[in-house]
C-alpha positions in Angstrom: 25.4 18.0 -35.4 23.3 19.3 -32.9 19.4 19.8 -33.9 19.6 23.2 -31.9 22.7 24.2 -33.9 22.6 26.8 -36.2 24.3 26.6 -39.7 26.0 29.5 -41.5 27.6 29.9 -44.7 31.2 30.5 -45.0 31.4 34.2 -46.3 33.9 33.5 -48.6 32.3 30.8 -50.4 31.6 32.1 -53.5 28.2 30.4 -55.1 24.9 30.5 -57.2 22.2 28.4 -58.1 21.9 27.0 -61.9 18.4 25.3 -62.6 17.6 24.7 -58.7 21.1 23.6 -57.8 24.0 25.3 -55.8 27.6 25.4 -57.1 29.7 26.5 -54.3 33.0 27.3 -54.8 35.5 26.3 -51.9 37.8 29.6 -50.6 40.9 27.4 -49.7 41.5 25.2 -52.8 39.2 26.6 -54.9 37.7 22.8 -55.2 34.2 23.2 -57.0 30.9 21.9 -55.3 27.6 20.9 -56.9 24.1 20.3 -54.5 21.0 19.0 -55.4 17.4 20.3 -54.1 17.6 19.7 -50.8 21.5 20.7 -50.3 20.5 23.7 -52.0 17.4 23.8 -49.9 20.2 23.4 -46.7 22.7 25.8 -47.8 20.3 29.0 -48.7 19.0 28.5 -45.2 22.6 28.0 -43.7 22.3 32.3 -42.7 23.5 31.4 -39.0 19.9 32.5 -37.7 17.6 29.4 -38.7 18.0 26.4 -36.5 18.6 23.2 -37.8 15.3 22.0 -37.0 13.3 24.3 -39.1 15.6 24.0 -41.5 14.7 20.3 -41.4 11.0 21.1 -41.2 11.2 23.0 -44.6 13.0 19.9 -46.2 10.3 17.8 -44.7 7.5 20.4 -46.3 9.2 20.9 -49.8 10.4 17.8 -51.0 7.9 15.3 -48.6 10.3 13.2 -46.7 9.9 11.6 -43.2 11.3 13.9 -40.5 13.4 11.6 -39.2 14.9 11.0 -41.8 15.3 14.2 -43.4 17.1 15.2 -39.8 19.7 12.5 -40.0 20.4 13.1 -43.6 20.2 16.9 -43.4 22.7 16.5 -40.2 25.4 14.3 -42.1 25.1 16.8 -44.7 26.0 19.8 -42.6 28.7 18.0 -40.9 30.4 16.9 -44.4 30.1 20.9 -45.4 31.4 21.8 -42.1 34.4 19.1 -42.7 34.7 20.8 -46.3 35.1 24.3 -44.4 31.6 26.0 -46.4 29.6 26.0 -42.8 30.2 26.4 -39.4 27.6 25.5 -36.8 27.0 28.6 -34.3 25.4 28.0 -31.0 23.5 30.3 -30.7 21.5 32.6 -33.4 23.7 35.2 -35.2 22.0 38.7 -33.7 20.6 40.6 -37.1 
């Protein structure tokens, strides 16, 4: 996971937040997720036009955590959604 990389949900993910966590619901098997804070944090930022790095920095701001830290964790994170097929990491911004 790059730190230039920009994350974007799935589109056909279907999810909401309960009580400050996301359930997402995976589109191929229908398998059922459940984040915490920060993954929640992650994933409503996860629009394809925030960069991973200020994603990190508002990780680092809400919940107080080193930022190196927070960018490893926040990286493993994005590659085990990625794995999971709810985000895909675009190069480059999404145009709005």
């Amino acid at each position: 996971m790059r730190p230039d990389g920009y994350p974007e949900q799935n589109p056909r993910a279907a999810w909401r937040v309960y009580e400050g966590e996301a359930v997402i619901v995976s589109p191929e098997d229908s398998t059922l997720h459940t984040l915490n804070p920060v993954g929640t944090l992650i994933w409503e930022a996860a629009d394809g036009r925030t960069a991973m790095e200020a994603i990190v920095a508002r990780v680092c701001e809400a919940f107080e955590v080193d930022q190196g830290k927070a960018e490893r964790d926040a990286a493993a994170f994005v590659d085990q959604l990625c794995r999971r097929g709810l985000l895909t990491v675009l190069d480059a911004p999404r145009p709005t």
